[in-house]
N, C-alpha and C positions, 0 to 999 in steps of 0.2 A: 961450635956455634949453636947448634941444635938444642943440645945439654944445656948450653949457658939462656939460652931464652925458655927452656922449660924450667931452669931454675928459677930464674926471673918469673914466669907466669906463678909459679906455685909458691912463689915467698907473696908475691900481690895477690895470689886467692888467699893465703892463710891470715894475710892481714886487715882483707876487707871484710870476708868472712868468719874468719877465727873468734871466739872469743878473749874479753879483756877485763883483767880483774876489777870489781866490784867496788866503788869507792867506798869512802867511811862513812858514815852516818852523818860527821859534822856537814861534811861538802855535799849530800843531800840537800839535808837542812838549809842547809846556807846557799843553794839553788833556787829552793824552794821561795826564800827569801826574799834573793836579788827580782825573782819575775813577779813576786805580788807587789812588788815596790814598782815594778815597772807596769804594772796595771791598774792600781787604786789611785795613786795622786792621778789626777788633771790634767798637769801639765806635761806629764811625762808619757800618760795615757797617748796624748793628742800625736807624739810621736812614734810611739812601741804601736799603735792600732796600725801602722802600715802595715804591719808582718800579718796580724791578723785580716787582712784585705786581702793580703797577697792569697794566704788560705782559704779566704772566704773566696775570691773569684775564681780562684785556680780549682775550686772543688764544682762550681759551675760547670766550668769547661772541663773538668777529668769525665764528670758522667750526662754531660752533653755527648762526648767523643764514643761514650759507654754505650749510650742507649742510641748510637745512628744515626745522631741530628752532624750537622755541617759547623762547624765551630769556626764564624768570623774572624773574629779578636776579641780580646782582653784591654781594657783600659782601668789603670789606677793612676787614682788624682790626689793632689798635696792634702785635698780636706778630710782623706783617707777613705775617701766613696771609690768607688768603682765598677765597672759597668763589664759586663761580659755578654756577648753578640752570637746568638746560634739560628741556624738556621735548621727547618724542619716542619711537621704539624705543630700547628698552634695548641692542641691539643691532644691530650691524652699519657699515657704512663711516661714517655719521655721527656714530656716537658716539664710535668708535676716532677718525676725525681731533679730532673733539672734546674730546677726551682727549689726545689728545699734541700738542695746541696749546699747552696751557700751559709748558711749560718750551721750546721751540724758538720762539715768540715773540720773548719780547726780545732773544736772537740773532741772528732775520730783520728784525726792526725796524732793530736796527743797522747789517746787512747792507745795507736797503733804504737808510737815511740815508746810511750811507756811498758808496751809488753817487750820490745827489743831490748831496750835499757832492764830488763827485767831478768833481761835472755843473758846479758851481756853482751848485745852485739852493738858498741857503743861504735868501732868502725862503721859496722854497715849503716847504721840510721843516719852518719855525718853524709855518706856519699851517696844513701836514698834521697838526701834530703837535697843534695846539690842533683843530683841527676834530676829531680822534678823540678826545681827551680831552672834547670836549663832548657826542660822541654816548655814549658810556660814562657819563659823568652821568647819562642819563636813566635808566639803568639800575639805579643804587646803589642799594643798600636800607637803608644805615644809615649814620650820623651820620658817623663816624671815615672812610668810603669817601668821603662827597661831601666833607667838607672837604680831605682829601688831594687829590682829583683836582681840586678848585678853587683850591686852592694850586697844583697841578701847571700846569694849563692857564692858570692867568695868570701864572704865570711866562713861559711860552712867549710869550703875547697880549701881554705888556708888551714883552716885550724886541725882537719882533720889529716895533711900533708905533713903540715910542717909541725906542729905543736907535742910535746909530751902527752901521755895517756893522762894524766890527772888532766893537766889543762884539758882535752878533749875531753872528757869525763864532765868536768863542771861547762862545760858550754853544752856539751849534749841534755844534760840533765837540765838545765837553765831553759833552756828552749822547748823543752818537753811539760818543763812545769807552765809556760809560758802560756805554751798551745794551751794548756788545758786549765789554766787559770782565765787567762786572756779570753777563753771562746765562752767564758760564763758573761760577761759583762753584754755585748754587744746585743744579745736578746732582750733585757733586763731597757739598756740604750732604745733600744727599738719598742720598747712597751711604754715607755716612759713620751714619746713622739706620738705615739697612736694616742695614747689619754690625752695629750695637748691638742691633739687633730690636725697631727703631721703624719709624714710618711704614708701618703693615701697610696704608693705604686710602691708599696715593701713587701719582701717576696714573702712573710706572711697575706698579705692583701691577695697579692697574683693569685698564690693557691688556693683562697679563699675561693677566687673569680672560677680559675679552674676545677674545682670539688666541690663546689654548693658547699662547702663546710665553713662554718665562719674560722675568719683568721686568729681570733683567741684561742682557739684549739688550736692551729700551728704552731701560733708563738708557746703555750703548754708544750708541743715537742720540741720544739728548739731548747727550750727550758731543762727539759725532761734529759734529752740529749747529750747536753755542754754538765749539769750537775751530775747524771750516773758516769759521764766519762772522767770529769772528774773526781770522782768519790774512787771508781774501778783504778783509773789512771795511778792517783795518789798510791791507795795500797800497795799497787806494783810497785813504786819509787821506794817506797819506806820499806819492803820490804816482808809486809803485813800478810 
């Protein structure tokens, strides 16, 4: 029995961890593809921005949890807004990182995937990716958040169980281009709001409030952020 569960543990280490060969360059490409199509049109935007919410608030709350503060809950709404609740100083390095986690998130997310998928550790990034999707459920506070994040994370759970290596391959790859397509847009969103003379409580503004620095220089790093993680992220994918 002993044998037969250390056998079992070491075929599940070697497949979560082990490396997985490298797809083709078309199925790249053609990842590459399917996520800029899921982020340019409008209307398709207005749906695929959940996932970028889900990263943008969950990177709130990952370095709320970081820097000592008390993490309330997490709320994501159908207009793809969402609100993340910490408790703490109002002030000073915890709250500032805490604050400009959210829009440099899903940038460094894809940053991060794209050096695994690099690595070829296309296993591990499917079940990092469900494993923080399921620690961020505990944290929802309302109906529309936990069923997106449990659609979200068994997407990931399914594919990376039950699916062939290429299929896992073009989803992992898809979602990494995504991150890192998808987290260019929403700063660009939020700059576009401020010249109209919306978004006066956007966590460019907070920082503002909290650094004497004005918030056109945050949104320049959110900028700064989502395009080198992009430009870094891509070469890893291609290959470069």
């Amino acid at each position: 029995m002993a044998s037969i569960d250390s056998t079992s543990f070491a075929d599940l280490w070697d497949r979560v961890f082990g490396t997985q060969p490298a797809p083709e360059d078309w199925l790249v490409a053609l990842a590459a593809a399917l996520a800029l199509a899921a982020v340019v049109p409008r209307p398709l935007w207005r749906l695929s921005r959940n996932a970028i919410t889900i990263a943008h608030e969950g990177g709130h709350g990952l370095i709320a949890l970081a820097t000592g503060r008390r993490l309330d809950g997490i709320r994501l709404h159908s207009d793809t807004s969402g609100l993340t609740v910490s408790r703490g100083r109002p002030t000073g390095p915890g709250m500032i990182l805490t604050a400009a986690a959210g829009y440099t998130a899903p940038p460094l997310l894809g940053l991060g995937g794209a050096w695994l998928l690099a690595a070829h550790h296309i296993t591990l990034l499917l079940w990092l990716a469900t494993a923080l999707l399921l620690a961020m459920l505990v944290m929802i506070r309302n109906a529309y958040g936990a069923l997106t994040v449990v659609l979200t994370g068994a997407a990931f759970l399914l594919v990376s169980w039950l699916t062939e290596p290429a299929v896992q391959s073009a989803f992992a790859y898809t979602a990494v281009w995504f991150l890192l397509l998808g987290g260019v847009r929403p700063a660009f969103e939020l700059q576009a709001k401020r010249r109209r003379g919306g978004a006066g409580d956007s966590d460019a503004d907070q920082l503002g409030r909290l650094t004497h620095v004005p918030p056109a220089l945050w949104l320049f790093l959110f900028h700064a952020v989502s395009l080198c993680s992009l430009i870094g992220g891509g070469r890893w994918l291609l290959g470069l």
